[in-house]
Backbone as a printed PyTorch tensor [residue, N CA C, xyz], in Angstrom:
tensor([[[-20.0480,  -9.9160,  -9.2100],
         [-19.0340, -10.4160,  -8.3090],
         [-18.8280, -11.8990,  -8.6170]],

        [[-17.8470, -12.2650,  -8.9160],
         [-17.2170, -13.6920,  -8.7850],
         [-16.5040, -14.3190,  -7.7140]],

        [[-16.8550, -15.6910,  -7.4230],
         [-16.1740, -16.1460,  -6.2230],
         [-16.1150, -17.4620,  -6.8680]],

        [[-14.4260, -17.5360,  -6.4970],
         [-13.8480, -18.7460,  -6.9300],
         [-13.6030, -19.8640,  -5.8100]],

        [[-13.9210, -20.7480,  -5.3000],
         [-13.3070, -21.7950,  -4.3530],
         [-12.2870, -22.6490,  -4.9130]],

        [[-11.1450, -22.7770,  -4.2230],
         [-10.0990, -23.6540,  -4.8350],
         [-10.0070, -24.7190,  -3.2610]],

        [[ -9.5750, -25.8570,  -3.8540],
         [ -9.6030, -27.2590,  -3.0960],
         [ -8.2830, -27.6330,  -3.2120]],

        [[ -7.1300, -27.2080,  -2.0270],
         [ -5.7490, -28.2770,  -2.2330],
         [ -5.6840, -29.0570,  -1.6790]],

        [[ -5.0450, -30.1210,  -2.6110],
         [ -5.2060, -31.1150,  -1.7710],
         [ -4.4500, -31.5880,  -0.6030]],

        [[ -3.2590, -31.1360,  -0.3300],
         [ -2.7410, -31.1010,   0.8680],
         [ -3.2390, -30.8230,   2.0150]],

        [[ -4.3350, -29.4850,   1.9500],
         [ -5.6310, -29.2860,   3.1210],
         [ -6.4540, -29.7520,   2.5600]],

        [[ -7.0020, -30.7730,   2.9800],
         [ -8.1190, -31.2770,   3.0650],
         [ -9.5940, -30.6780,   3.5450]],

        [[ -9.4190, -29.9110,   4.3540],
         [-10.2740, -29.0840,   5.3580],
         [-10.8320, -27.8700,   4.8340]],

        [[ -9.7670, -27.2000,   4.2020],
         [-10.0530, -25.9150,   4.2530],
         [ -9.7810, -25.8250,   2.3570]],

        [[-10.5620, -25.1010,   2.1980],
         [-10.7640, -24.0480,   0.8420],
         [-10.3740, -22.6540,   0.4900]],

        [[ -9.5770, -22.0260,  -0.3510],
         [ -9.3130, -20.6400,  -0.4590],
         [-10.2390, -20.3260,  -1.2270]],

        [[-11.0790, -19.0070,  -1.2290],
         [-11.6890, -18.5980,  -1.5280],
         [-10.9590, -17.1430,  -1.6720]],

        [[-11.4170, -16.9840,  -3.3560],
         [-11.1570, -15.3170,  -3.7470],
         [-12.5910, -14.9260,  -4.4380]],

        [[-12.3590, -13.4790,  -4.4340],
         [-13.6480, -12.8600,  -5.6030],
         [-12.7780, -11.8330,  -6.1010]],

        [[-13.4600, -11.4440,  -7.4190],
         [-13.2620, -10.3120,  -7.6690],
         [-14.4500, -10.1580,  -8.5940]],

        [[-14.4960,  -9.0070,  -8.8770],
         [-15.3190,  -8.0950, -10.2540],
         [-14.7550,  -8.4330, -11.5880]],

        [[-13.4440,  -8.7140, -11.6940],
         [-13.1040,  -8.7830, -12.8640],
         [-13.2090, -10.2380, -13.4200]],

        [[-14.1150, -10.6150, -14.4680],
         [-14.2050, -11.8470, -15.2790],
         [-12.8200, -12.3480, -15.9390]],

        [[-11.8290, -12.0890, -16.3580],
         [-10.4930, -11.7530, -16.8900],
         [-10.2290, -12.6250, -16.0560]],

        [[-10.0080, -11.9550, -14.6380],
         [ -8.9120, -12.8430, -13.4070],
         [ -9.6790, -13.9490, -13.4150]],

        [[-10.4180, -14.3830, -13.1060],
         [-11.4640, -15.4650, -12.6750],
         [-11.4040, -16.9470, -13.5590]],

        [[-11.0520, -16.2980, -15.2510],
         [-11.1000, -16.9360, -16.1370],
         [ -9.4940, -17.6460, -15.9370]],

        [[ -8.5660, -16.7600, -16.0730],
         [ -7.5120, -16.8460, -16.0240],
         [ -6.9020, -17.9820, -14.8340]],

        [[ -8.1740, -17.1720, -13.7200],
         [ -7.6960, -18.0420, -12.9020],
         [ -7.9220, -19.8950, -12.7930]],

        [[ -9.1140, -20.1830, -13.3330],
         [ -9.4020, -21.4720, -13.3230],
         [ -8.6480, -22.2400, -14.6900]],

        [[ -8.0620, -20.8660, -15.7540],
         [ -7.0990, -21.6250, -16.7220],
         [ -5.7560, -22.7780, -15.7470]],

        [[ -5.1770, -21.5460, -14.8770],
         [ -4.0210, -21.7960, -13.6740],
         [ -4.4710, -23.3080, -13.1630]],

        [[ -5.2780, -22.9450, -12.6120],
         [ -6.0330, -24.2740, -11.7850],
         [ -5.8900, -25.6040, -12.4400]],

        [[ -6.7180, -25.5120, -13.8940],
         [ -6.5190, -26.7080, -14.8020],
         [ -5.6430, -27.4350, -15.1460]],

        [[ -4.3110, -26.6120, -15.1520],
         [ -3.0060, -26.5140, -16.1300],
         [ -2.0010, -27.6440, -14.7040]],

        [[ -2.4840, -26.8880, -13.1870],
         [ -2.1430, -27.2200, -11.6100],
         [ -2.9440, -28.4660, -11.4560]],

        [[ -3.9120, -28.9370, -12.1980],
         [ -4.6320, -29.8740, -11.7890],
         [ -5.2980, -29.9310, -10.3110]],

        [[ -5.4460, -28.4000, -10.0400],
         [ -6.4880, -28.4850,  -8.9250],
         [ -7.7280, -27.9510,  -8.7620]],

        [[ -8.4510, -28.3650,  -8.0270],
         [-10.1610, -28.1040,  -7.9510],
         [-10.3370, -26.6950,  -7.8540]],

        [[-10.7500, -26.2380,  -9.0250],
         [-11.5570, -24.4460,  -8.7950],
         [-12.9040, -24.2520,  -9.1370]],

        [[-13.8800, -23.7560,  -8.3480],
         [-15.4290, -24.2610,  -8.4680],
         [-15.6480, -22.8370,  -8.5180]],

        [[-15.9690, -22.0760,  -9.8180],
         [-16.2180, -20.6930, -10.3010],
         [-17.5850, -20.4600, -10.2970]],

        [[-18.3760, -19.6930,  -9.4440],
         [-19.5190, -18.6520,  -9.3580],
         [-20.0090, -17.5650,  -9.7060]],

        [[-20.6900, -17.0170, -10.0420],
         [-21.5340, -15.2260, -10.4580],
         [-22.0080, -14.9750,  -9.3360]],

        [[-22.2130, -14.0720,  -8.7000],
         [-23.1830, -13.6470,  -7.8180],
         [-24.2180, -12.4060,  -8.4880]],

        [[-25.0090, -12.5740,  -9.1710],
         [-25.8550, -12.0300,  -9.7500],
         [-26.9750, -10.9480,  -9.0520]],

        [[-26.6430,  -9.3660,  -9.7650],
         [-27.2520,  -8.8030,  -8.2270],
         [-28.7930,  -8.7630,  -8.7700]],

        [[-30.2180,  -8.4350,  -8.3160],
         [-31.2160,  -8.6140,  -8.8720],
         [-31.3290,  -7.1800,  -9.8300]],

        [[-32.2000,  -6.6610, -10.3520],
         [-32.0060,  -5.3290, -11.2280],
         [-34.2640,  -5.2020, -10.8930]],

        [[-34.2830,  -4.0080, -10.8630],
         [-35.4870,  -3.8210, -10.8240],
         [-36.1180,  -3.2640, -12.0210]],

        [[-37.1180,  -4.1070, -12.1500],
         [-38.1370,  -4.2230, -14.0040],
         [-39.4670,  -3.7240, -13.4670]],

        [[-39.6150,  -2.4840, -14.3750],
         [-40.4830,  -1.5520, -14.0560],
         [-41.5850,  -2.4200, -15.8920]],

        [[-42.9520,  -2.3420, -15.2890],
         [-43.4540,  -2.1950, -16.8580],
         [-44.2980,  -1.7930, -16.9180]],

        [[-44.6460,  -1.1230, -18.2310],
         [-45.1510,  -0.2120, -19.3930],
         [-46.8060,   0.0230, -18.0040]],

        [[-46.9250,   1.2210, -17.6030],
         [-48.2310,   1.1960, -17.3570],
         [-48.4220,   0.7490, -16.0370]],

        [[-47.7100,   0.4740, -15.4290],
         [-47.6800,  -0.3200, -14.0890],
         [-47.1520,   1.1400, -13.0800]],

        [[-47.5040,   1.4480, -11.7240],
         [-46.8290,   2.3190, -11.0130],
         [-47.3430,   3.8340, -11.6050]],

        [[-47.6470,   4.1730, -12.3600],
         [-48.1350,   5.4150, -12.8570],
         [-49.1810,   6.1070, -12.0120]],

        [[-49.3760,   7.6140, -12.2800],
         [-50.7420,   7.4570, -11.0600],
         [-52.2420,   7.5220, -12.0130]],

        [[-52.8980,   7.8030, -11.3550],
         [-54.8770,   7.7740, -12.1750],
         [-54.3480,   8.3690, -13.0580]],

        [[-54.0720,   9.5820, -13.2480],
         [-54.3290,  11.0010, -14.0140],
         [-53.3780,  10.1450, -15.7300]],

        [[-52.2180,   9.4650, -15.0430],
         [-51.7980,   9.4460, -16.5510],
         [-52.0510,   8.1400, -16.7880]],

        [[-52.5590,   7.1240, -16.1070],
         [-53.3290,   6.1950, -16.9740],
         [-54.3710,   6.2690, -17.7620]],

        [[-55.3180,   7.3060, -16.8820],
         [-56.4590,   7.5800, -17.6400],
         [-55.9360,   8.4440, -19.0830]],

        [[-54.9370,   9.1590, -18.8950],
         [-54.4910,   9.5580, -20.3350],
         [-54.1380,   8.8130, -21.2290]],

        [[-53.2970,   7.5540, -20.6030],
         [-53.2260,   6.7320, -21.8130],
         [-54.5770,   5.7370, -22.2490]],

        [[-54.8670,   5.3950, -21.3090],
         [-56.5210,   4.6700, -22.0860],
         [-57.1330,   5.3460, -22.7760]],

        [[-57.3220,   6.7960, -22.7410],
         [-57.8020,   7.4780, -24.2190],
         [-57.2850,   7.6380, -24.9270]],

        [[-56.1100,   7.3750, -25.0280],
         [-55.3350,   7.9050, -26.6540],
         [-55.4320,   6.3320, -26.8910]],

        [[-55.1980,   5.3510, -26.4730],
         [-55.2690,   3.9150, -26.6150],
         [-56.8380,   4.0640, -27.4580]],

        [[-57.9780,   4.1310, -26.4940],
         [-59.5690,   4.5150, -26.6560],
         [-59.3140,   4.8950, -28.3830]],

        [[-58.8620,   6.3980, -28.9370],
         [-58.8760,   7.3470, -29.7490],
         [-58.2470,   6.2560, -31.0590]],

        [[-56.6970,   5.5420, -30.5860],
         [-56.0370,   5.0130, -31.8410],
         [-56.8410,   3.4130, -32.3150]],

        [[-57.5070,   3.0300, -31.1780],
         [-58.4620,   1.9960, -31.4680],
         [-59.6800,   2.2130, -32.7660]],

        [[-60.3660,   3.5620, -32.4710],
         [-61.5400,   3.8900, -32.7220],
         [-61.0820,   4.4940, -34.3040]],

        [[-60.0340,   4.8830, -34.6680],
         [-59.3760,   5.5880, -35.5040],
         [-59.2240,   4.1970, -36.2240]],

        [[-58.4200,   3.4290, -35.9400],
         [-58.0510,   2.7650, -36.5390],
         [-59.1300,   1.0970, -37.3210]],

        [[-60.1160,   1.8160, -36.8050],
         [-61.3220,   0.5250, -36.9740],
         [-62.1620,   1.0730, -38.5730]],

        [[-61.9100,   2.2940, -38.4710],
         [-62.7520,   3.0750, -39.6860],
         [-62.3720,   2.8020, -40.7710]]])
């Protein structure tokens, strides 16, 4: 999500604020702005994403499976 604040200067007070999803408009839009010579203060709202890792969250049964094949390619691989 993008959120753009624009500053005219005729209102002093108040700010328009748009968003959208699309990066395109957003871009486009602060081209407008530049060209208008007015204030556009462009944002991401970045959503979080959930990071699972390797081995973490699993239950006993298949950790303990992987520490022996881990165990096995260690012991294999030392010979």
């Amino acid at each position: 999500m993008y959120t753009a604040k624009i500053a005219l200067p005729e209102y002093c007070e108040n700010e328009l604020i748009l968003q959208s999803d699309n990066r395109n408009y957003m871009r486009n839009l602060e081209l407008l702005c530049a060209e208008n010579k007015v204030s556009c203060v462009t944002t991401v709202e970045v959503k979080p994403r959930v990071v699972t890792f390797k081995g973490q969250g699993s239950t006993p049964a298949v950790a303990a499976k992987a520490d022996a094949k881990a165990d096995i390619k260690a012991a294999s691989g030392s010979k």
